[in-house]
C-alpha positions in Angstrom: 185.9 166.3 -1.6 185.9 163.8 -4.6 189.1 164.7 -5.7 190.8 163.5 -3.1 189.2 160.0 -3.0 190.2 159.8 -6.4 193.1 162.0 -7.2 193.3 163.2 -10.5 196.9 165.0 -10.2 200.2 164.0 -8.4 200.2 165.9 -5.7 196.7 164.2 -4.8 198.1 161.0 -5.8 200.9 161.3 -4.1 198.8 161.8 -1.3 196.4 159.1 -1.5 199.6 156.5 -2.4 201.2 157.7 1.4 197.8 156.8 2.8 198.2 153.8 1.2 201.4 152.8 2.4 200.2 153.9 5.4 198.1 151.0 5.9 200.7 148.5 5.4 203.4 147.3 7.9 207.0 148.9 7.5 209.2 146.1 5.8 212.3 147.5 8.7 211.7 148.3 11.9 210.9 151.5 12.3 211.4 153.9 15.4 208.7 156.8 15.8 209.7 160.0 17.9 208.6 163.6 18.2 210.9 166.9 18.5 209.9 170.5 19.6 211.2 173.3 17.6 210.1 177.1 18.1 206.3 177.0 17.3 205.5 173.4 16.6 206.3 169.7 17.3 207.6 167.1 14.9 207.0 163.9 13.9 209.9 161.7 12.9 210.8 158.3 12.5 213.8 156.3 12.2 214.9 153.1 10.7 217.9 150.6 9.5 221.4 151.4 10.5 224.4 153.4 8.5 225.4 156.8 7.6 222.1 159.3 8.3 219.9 160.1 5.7 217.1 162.6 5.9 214.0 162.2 3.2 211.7 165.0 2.9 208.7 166.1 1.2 206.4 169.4 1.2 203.4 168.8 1.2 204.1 164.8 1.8 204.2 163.4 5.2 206.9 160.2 6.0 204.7 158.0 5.2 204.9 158.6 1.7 208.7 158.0 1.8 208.0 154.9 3.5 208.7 152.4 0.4 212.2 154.1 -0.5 213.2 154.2 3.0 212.8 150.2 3.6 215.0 150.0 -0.2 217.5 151.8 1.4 217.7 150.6 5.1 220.0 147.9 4.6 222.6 150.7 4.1 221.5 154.0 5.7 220.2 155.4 8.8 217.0 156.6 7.4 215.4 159.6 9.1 211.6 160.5 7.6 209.5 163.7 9.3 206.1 165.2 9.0 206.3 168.7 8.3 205.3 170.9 10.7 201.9 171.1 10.1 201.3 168.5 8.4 200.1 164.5 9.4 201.1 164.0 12.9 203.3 167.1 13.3 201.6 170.2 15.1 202.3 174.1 14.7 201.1 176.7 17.2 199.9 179.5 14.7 197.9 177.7 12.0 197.3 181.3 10.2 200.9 181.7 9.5 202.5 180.6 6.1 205.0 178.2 6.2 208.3 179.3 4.4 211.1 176.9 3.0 213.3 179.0 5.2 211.0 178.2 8.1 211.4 174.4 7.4 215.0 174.3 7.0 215.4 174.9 10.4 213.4 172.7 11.4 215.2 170.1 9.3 218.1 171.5 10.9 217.1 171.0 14.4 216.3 167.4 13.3 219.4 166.7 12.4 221.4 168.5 15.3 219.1 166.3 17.3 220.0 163.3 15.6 223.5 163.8 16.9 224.8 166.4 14.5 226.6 164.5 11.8 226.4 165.9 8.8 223.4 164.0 6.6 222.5 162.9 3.4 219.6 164.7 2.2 217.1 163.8 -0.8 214.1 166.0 -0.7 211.4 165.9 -3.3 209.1 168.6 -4.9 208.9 171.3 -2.0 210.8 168.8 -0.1 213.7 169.8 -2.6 213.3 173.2 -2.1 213.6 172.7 1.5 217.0 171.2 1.1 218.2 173.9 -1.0 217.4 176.6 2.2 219.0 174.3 4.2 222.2 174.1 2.5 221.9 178.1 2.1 221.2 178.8 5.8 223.5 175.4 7.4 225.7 174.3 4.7 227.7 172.6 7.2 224.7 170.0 7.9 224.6 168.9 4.8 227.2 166.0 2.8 225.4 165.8 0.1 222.1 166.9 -0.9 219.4 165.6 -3.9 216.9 168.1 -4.7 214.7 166.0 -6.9 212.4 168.4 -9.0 212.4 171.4 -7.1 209.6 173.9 -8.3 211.9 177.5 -8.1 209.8 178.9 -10.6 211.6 181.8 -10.2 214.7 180.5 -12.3 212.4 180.7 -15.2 212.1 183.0 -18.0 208.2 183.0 -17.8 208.2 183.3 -14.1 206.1 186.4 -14.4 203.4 184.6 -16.0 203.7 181.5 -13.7 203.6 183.4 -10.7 200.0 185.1 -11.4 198.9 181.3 -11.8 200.1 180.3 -8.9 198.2 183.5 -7.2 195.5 182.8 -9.1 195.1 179.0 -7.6 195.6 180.5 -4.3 192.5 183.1 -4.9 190.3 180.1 -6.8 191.1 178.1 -3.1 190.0 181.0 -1.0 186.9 181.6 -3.1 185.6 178.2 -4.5 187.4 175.9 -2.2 190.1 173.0 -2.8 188.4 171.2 -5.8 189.0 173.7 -8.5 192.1 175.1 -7.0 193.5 171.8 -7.4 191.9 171.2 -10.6 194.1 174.3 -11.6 197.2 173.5 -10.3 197.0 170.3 -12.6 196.7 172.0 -15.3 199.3 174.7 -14.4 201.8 171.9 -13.1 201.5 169.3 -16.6 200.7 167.0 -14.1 198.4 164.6 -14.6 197.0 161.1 -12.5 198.2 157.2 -13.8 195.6 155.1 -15.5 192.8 154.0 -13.1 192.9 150.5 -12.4 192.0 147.7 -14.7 189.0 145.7 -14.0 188.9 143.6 -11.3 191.3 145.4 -9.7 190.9 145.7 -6.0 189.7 149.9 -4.8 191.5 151.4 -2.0 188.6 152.9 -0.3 190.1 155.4 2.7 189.1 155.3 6.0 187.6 158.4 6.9 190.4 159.6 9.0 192.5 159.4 6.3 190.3 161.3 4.0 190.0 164.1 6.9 194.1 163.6 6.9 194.0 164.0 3.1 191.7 167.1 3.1 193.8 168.6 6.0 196.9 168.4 4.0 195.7 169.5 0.7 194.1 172.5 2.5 197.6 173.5 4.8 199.3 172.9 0.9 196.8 175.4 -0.8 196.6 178.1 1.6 200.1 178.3 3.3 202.8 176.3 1.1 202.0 176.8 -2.4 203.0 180.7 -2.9 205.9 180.5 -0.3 207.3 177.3 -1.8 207.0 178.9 -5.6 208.2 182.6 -4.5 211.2 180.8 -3.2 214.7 181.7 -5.6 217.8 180.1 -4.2 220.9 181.7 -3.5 222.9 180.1 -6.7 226.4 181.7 -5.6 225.4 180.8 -1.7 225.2 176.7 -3.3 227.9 176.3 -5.5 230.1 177.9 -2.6 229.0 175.4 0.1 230.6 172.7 1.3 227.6 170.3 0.4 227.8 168.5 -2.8 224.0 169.6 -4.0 222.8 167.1 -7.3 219.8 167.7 -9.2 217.8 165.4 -9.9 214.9 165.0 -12.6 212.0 162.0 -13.3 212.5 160.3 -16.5 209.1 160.6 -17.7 208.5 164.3 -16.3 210.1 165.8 -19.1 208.2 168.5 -20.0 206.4 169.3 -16.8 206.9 172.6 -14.6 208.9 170.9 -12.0 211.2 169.3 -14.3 211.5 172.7 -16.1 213.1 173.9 -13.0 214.9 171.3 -12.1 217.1 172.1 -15.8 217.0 175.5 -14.9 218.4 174.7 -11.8 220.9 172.7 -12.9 221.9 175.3 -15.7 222.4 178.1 -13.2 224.4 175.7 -10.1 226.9 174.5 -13.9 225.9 170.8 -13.0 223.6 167.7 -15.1 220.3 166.5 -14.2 220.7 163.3 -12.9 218.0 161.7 -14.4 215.6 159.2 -11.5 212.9 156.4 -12.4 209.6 157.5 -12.9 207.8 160.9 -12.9 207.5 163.6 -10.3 206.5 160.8 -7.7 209.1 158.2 -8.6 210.1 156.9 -5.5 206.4 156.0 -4.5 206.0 153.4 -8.0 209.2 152.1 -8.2 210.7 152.5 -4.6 213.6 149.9 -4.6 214.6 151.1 -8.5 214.6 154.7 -7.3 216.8 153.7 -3.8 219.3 152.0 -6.2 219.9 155.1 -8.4 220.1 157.0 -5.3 221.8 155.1 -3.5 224.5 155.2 -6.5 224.3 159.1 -6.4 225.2 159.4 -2.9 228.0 156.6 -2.8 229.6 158.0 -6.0 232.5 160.4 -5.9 232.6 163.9 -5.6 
C-alpha cells in the first residue's frame, strides 16, 4: 500500500502528518484515558487547564490534533478522542457503518463524562460534520461549535452527481482495493498532496505499526465512513434554533475544493460568513499555533 507511505491526497497526508506527530513528545502534558459507550471503547486524552474544548476529526485520530492542542493549552482544557474505531479506540461490530449520528453520542458521552459543562467544539472534515449531529441531537452540550469544512454534499446543487462518485469510490474499494479508491476520492475531493520534500531533506520512513495503523484507518474510512459521512444533510432549522453558536469555517487556500464548496453552502443556508482559517483542508496540522490563534479569536469573540 504505496499510497499510504507516500500520500498523494489530504486525507492520506493528513494521516501520515498524525503519525508523524505521533512520534514526537506532546509540548503539554498530556493525560490519556479510555471511556465505554454502547458498542465500543474510546480513547481520549487531555491536556492544559481552562474552559473545555473538544477537537475532533473523522477519519483522524488525536494525534493529528496534537500540534493545535499544545497552541491552545495555555488557555483551554483540551479534550482530543480516537473515534470509535479508529487508532486506539475499539468497536464491537466492525461490519457496522459508522453514522455521524452514531458519533455524536459518543462525543456526547465524552463530554457528560468530562463533567457535563457545556464545551467548545471545533471539528474538522467529518469531524465537522460530527459536531453538526451533535448540536442537532444535544444542543445543550455545545457553547459554541466550529465546523471547519464539513463535506454535507447534500447542500449542493450537484449532489446527485456527487453522490454516484462517492458510491462509485466505495464500489472501486470493494473491488480493486484502497489504492484506486483513494486515487478517486482525490480526484473527486480537488484535493491534492504538498510538494515533496526538497533535497536533502530528511524522509519520515513509518514504522510498520504505523503503516498497519495507516492502512487500518484508510480501510474503516473507505468502507464504513465515507457514504454515511457524505449522505449526511443537517437539520438547518434544528441549528439556527439551538442554543449553540455554530461558525463555519473554511481553509484559505481550499477555495475551490468540494469541502470548501460545502462549507459556503453551509454557511448560505445557516444565514452566517465563512470564517476564513490558515491553510487548506488540513490547516491546523502546517500551521498549528497560526490556526489556534484564529481560533482561539473565534471562540473568545462575542456572540
Amino acid at each position: 500500500m504505496r499510497l499510504l507511505v507516500a500520500p498523494r491526497c489530504t486525507v492520506q497526508r493528513n494521516l501520515a502528518a498524525t503519525y508523524r506527530r505521533a512520534a514526537r513528545v506532546p509540548d503539554s502534558p498530556t493525560a490519556a484515558d479510555t471511556l465505554d459507550v454502547p458498542g465500543a471503547r474510546l480513547y481520549y486524552e487531555r491536556r492544559g487547564a481552562g474552559p473545555p474544548l473538544l477537537l475532533i476529526g473523522s477519519p483522524m485520530d488525536s494525534t493529528g490534533f496534537a500540534g493545535l492542542a499544545d497552541a491552545l493549552a495555555d488557555r483551554y482544557t483540551v479534550v482530543t478522542y480516537d473515534p470509535r474505531g479508529i487508532g486506539h479506540s475499539r468497536r464491537e461490530d466492525t461490519d457496522q457503518d459508522v453514522t455521524p449520528e452514531d458519533q455524536a453520542d459518543d462525543v456526547r458521552r465524552l463530554i457528560s463524562a468530562l463533567g457535563g459543562e457545556p464545551a467548545d467544539v471545533f471539528g474538522s472534515s467529518g469531524g465537522a460534520v460530527v459536531g453538526l449531529a451533535l448540536v442537532i441531537a444535544h444542543p445543550g452540550q455545545v457553547r459554541t461549535l466550529v465546523a471547519h469544512e464539513p463535506p454535507v454534499i447534500e447542500l449542493l446543487p450537484d449532489r446527485a452527481e456527487l453522490r454516484a462518485q462517492i458510491r462509485d469510490i466505495y464500489d472501486t474499494y470493494q473491488a480493486e482495493g484502497p489504492d484506486k479508491a483513494m486515487a478517486k476520492f482525490m480526484a473527486h475531493t480537488g484535493l491534492g498532496g504538498p510538494p515533496g520534500p526538497g533535497a536533502g531533506a530528511p524522509r519520515w520512513e513509518p514504522s510498520p505499526e504505523q503503516i498497519a495503523a495507516m492502512r487500518a484507518t484508510t480501510g474503516h474510512f473507505l468502507a464504513h465512513l465515507i457514504r454515511p459521512t457524505t449522505e449526511y444533510r443537517p437539520d438547518i432549522p434544528a441549528l439556527q434554533a439551538a442554543p449553540a453558536r455554530v461558525v463555519v469555517a473554511a481553509g484559505a487556500t481550499s477555495k475551490g475544493q468540494l469541502a470548501n464548496r460545502t462549507a459556503v453552502a453551509l454557511a448560505d443556508q445557516l444565514g452566517t460568513p465563512v470564517v476564513e482559517f490558515p491553510g487548506d483542508h488540513g490547516g491546523f496540522l502546517a500551521s498549528p499555533e497560526q490556526f489556534g490563534h484564529v481560533l482561539n479569536q473565534v471562540l473568545t469573540q462575542p456572540a
